[in-house]
C-alpha positions as CSV (number, residue, x, y, z in Angstrom):
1,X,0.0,0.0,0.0
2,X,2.8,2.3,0.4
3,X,3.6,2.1,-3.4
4,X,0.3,2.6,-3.9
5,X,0.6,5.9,-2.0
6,X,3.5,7.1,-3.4
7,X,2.3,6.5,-6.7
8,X,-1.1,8.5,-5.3
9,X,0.8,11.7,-4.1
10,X,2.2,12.3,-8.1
11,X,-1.4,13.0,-9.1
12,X,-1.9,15.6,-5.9
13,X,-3.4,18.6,-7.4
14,X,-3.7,17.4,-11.1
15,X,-7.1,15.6,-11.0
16,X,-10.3,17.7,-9.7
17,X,-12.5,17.2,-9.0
18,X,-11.2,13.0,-9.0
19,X,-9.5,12.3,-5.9
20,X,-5.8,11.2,-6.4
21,X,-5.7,7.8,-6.4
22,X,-2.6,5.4,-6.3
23,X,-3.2,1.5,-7.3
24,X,-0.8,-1.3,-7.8
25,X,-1.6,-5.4,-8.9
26,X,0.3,-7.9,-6.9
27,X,1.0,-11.3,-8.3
28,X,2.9,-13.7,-6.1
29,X,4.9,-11.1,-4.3
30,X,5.9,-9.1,-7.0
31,X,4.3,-5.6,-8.5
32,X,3.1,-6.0,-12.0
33,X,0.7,-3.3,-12.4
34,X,1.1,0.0,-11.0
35,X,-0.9,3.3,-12.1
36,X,-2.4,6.7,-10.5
37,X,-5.2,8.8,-11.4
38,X,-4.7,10.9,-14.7
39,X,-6.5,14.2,-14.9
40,X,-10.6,14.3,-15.4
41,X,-11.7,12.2,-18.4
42,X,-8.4,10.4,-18.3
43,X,-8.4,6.3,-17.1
44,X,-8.5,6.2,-13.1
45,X,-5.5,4.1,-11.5
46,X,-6.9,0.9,-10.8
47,X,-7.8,0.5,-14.5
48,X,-4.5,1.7,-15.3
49,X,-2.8,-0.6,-13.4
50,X,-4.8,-3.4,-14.5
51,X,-4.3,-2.8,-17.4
52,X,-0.2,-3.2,-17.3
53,X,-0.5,-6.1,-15.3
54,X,-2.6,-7.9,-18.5
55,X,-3.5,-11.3,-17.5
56,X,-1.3,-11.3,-14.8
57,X,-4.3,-9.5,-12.8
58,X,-6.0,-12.8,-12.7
59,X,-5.8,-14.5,-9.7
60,X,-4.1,-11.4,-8.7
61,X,-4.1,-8.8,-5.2
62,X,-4.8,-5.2,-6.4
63,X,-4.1,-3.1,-3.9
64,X,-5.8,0.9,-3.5
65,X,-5.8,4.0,-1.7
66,X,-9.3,4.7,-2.5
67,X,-12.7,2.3,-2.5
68,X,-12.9,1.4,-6.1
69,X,-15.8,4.0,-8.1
70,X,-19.1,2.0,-8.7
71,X,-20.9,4.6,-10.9
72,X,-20.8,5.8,-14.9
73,X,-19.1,9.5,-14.8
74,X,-16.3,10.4,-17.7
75,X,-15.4,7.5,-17.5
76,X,-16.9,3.8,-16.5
77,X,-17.1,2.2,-13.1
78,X,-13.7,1.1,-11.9
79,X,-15.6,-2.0,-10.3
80,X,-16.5,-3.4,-13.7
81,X,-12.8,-3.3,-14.8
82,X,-11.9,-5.0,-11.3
83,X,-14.3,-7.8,-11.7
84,X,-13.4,-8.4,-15.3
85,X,-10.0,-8.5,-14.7
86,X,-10.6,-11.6,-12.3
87,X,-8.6,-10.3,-9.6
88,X,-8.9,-12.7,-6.1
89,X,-8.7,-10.1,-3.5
90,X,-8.8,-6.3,-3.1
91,X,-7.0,-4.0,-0.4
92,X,-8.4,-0.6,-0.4
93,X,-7.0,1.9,2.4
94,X,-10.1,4.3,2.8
95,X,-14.0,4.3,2.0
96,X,-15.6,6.6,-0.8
97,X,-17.8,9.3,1.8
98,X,-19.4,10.1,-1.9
99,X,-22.6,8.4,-2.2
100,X,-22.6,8.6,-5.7
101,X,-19.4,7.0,-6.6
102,X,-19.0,4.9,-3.5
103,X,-20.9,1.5,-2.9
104,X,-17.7,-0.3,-4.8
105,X,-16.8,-2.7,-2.0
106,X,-20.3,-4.1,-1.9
107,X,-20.1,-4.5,-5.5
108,X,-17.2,-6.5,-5.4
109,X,-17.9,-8.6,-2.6
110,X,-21.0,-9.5,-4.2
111,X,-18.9,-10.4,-6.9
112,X,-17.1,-12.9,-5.2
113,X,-13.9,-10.4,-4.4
114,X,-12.3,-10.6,-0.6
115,X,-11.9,-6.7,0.3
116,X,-10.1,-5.8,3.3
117,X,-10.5,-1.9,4.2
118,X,-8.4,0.2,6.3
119,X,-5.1,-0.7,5.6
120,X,-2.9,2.3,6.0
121,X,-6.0,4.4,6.6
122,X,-4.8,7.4,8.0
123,X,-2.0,8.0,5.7
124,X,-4.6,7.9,2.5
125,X,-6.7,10.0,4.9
126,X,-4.6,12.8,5.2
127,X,-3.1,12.4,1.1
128,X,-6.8,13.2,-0.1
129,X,-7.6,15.3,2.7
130,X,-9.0,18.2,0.7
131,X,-11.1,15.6,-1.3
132,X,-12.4,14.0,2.0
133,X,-13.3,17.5,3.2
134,X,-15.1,18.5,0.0
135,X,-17.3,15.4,0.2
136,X,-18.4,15.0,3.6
137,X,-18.8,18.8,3.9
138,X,-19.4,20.6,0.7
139,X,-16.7,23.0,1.9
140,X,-12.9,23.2,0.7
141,X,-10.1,22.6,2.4
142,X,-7.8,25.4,3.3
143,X,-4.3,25.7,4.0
144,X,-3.0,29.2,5.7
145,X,0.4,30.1,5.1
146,X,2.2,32.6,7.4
147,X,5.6,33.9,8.5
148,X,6.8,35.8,10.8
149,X,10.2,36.3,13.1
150,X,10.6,34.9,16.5
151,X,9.3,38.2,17.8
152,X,6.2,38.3,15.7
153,X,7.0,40.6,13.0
154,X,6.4,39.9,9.3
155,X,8.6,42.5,8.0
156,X,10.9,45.3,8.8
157,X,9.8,49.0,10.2
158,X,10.6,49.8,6.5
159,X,8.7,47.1,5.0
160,X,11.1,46.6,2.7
161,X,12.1,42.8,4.3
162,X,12.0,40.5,1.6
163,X,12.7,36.9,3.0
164,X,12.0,35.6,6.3
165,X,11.6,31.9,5.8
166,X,14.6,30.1,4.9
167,X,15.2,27.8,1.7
168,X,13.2,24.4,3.2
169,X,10.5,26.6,4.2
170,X,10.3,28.0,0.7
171,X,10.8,24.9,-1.0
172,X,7.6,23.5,0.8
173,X,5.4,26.4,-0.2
174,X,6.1,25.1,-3.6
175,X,5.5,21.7,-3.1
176,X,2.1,23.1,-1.8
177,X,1.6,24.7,-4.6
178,X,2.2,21.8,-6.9
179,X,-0.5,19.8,-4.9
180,X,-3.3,22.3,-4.7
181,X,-6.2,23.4,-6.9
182,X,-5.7,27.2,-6.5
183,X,-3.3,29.6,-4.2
184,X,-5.9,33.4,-2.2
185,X,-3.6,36.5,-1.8
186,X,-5.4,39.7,-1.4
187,X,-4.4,42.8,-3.8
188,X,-2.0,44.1,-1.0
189,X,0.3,41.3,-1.1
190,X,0.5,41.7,-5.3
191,X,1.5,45.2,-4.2
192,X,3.9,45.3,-2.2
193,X,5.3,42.0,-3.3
194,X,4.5,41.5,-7.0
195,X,4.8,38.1,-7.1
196,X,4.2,35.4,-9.9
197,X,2.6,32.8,-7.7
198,X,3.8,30.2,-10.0
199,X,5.4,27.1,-8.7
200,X,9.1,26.3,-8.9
201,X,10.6,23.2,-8.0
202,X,14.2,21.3,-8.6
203,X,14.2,18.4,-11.2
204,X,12.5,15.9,-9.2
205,X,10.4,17.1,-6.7
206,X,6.8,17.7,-8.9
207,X,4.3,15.2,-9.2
208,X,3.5,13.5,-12.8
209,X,4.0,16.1,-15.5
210,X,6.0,18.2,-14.2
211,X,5.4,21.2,-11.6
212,X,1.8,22.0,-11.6
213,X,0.3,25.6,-11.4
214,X,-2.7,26.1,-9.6
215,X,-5.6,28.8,-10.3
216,X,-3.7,31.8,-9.1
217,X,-6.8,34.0,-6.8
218,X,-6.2,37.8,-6.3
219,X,-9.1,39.2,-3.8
220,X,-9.0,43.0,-4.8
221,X,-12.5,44.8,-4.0
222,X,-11.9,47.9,-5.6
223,X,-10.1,46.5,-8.6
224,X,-6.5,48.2,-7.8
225,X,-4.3,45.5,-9.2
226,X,-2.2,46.9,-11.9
227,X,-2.0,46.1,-15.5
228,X,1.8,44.9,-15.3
229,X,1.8,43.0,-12.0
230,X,3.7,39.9,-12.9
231,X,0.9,37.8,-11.8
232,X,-0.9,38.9,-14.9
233,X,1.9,38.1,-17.4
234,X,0.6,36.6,-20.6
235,X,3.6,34.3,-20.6
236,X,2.9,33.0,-17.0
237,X,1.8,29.2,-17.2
238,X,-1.8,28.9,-15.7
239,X,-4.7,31.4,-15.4
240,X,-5.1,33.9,-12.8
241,X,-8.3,35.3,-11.4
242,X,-8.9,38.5,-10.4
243,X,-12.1,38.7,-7.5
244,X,-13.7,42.4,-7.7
245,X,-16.9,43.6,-6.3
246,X,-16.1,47.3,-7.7
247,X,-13.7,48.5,-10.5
């Protein structure tokens, strides 16, 4: 399940409204099928996995972060692939809150699967944690980001402090970035700051793709932001949204 995991946390913030699911086929101890959820309209990742694992899935363990889907979206019920594919026993960390796409692990016992649920749990809890949120709530999940000194200052007496987290703090912020939907600052920050709010990170460290650019949110009431802020720049990957209520 850890594999499975891993191979979950590459599709963080490239699938809404899908959940980022991580899947992998298990066929006398070894991994022959591994895939993760591609973005909306794209195969989910137990039928990709499945479907690398061929004939080998027969007979086979597939384990999953996520209850298998049991409803017709984009694409068809992940269940249907699952019991085709002749698979002997399913290991699926959490439960679907959705009641339209869950009701999978009934529909695979019923099929004559073995399911075991909760294995690794919490960990594929917290991985889809803004999807989990979303579900059981209908509200999103938001993470605050906020520095400040040891004696509670977020800048200078000038203002004109640029840094005060240091290069891991910095390099998280991006990895944030690469895992969320969309990134709120309010039209002071673009200001006094100008920044891009694009995400930058080493060879390596983004999920499938490449480093992935969320919906970039300005909140500026009275429409102040300027022209050539460089969060507006026509060459900047991603869109950015501008939230008014005058101009």
């Amino acid at each position: 399940m850890q594999e499975a995991l891993s191979l979950a946390r590459l599709a963080l913030g490239r699938t809404a409204p899908n959940p980022a699911v991580g899947a992998i086929v298990v066929r006398d101890g070894s991994v022959v099928g591994r895939g993760h959820t591609q973005p909306p309209g794209g195969p989910h990742a137990e039928v990709l996995a499945l479907r690398e694992a061929g004939e080998l899935a027969r007979g086979a363990s597939l384990y999953v972060t996520l209850e298998p889907c049991a409803h017709w979206g984009r694409t068809p019920p992940c269940v249907d692939a699952v019991l085709a594919a002749g698979v002997r026993q399913v290991f699926v960390a959490v439960q679907d809150p959705n009641p339209v796409a869950g009701g999978g692990i009934g529909r695979l016992r019923d099929g004559g699967v073995g399911v075991r649920v909760g294995l690794c749990e919490h960990e594929a809890r917290q991985l889809n944690e803004g999807f989990l949120k979303r579900v059981s709530s209908g509200l999103p999940f938001v993470i605050a980001k906020y520095a400040m000194t040891l004696d509670g200052r977020i800048a200078t007496r000038t203002g004109h402090s640029r840094w005060i987290t240091g290069e891991e703090a910095r390099l998280e912020v991006h990895r944030l970035r690469d895992q969320v939907d969309g990134i709120v600052v309010g039209a002071g920050t673009i200001a006094a700051d100008d920044p891009e709010l694009t995400t930058r990170l080493p060879d390596g460290h983004a999920g499938a793709g490449g480093p992935h650019h969320p919906l970039r949110i300005v909140l500026d009431g009275s429409g102040r932001t300027r022209g050539a802020a460089r969060v507006l720049g026509l060459k900047l990957p991603g869109r950015t949204l501008i939230a008014c209520t005058t101009a």
